[in-house]
Each structure stands twice: as C-alpha cells, then as structure tokens.
C-alpha positions as CSV (number, residue, x, y, z in Angstrom):
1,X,118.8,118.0,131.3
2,X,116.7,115.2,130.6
3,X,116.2,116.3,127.3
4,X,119.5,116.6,126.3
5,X,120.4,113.2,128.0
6,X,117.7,111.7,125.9
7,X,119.3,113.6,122.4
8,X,122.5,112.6,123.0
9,X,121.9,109.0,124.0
10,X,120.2,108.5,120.3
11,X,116.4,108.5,119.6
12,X,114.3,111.4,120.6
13,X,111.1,110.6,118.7
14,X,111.3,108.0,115.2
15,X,108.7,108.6,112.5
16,X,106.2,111.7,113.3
17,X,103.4,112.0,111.0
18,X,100.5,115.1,111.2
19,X,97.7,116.2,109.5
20,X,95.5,119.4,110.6
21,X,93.7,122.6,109.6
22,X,93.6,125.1,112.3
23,X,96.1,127.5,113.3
24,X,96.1,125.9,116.3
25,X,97.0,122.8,115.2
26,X,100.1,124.5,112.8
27,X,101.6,126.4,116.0
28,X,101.5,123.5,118.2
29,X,103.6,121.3,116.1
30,X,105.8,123.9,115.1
31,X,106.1,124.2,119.1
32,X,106.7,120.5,119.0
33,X,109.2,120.7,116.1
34,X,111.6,123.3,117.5
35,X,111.1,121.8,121.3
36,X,113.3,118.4,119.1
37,X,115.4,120.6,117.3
38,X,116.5,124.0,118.3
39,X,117.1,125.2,114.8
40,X,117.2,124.4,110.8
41,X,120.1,126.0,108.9
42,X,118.8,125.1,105.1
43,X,115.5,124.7,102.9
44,X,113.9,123.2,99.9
45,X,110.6,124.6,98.7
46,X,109.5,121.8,96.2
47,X,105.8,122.3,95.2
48,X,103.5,122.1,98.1
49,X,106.1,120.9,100.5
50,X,108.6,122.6,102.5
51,X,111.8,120.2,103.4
52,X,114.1,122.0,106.8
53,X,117.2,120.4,107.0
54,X,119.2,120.8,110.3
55,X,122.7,120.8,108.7
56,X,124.2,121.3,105.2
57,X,125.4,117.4,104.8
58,X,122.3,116.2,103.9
59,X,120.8,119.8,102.6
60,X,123.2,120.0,100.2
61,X,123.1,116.1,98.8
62,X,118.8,117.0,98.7
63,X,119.6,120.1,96.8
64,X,118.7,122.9,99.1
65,X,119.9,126.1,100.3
66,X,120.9,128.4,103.0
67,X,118.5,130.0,104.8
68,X,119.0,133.7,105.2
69,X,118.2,133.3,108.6
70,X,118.2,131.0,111.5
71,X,115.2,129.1,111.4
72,X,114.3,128.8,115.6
73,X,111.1,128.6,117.6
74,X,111.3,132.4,117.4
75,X,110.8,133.0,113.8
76,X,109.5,129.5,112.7
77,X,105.7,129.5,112.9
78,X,105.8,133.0,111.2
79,X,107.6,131.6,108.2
80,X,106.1,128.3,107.9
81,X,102.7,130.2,108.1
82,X,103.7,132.6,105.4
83,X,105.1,129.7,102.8
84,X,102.2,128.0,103.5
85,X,99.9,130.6,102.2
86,X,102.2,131.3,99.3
87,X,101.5,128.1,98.0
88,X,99.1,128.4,94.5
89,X,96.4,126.1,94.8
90,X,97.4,123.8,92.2
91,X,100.6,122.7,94.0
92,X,98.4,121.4,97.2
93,X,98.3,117.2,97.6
94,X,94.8,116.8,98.5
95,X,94.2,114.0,101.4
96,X,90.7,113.0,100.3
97,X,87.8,113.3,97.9
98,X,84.8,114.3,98.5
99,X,82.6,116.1,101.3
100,X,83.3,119.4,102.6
101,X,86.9,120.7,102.7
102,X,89.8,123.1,104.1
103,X,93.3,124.0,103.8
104,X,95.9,122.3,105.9
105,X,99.3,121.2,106.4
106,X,100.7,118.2,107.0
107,X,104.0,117.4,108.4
108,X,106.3,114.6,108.5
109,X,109.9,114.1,110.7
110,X,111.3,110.4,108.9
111,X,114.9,110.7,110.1
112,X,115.6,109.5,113.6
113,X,117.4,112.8,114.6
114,X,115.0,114.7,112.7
115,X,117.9,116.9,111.0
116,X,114.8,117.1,107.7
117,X,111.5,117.8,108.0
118,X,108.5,118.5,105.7
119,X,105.9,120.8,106.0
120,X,103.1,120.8,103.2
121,X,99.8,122.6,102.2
122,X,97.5,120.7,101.7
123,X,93.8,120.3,100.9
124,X,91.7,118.3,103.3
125,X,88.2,117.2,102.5
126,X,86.0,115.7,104.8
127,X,83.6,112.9,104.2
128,X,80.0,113.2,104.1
C-alpha cells in the first residue's frame, strides 16, 4: 500500500544512476528496477545499450518495438543478462582508461516515472 500511494501521488525515485561488475550487483538492480515498475512492454537495442520502455507512447516516438514477451521481475535479469553478453566488444562505452579492467553494466532511470530505462555493457577499468 504504501508503495502504491507513493506511485500514484507522483515521484517514486527521480534520476538513478549505476555502475557495477558483479552479478551481484546486475541482479540487485534489476530487483530494484522491477520493485519501481512491475513491467516493460517495448525495447530498443542501440549499440551497447538497452532502452525498456514502460508503454508504447514514448517507445514508439524513440523507435522501438514490442517485446515478444512481458518483461517482469520473473524473466528480467535472465534477459538483461543474456543481451548483455551478446554485446561484441566493440559496441562497449568504456568508463575509464587505464589500470586493470572488467565488464560491467551501467544503468540509468532519467524519467521521473521511469516508464524508460537503459541498461548498457560496458568496460570498466580500474586505476592503478
């Protein structure tokens, strides 16, 4: 209830920004994600970044598609964790030069609803 009182009164959470590289760290947001919103109807794949969109307004003005599927908690870590390890090398933003480094992911939530989101792979070095 409180929640839902909190989602319908406006603002759940405004700009959400995350950078990590364990598995961990992925299923936890994606916990986090889908605890905000419950599911996301169409995508974009667009290099090394995966936009969700919540609704087709905005999906279809960005371009995107319908999912197949229902994107939920259920099925959502399984499928960000597969596109992110589809993603060539190449098509990876990396956050920093230098040191030792990893794959990662970043993700971002801009819109105060959070009807889009971005996942990305990226490459995260680590300073010496």
């Amino acid at each position: 209830m409180y929640r839902k009182e909190l989602h319908e009164g406006g603002s759940v959470v405004g700009d959400f920004d995350v950078k990590g590289d364990s598995v961990e760290m992925l299923k936890g947001t994606v916990d986090l994600c889908f605890a905000i919103v419950k599911k996301f109807t169409h995508f974009k794949k667009e290099g090394g970044k995966l936009h969700l969109y919540l609704g087709d307004y905005t999906a279809k003005k960005e371009g995107a598609v319908e999912l197949p599927f229902i994107l939920t908690r259920a099925n959502g870590y399984e499928f960000i964790y597969a596109w992110m390890h589809s993603v060539d090398d190449k098509d990876k933003m990396t956050e920093c030069e230098g040191g030792d480094g990893s794959h990662g992911f970043g993700f971002t939530a801009k819109t105060v609803d959070w009807s889009t989101v971005v996942f990305e792979a990226i490459n995260i070095y680590y300073s010496k």
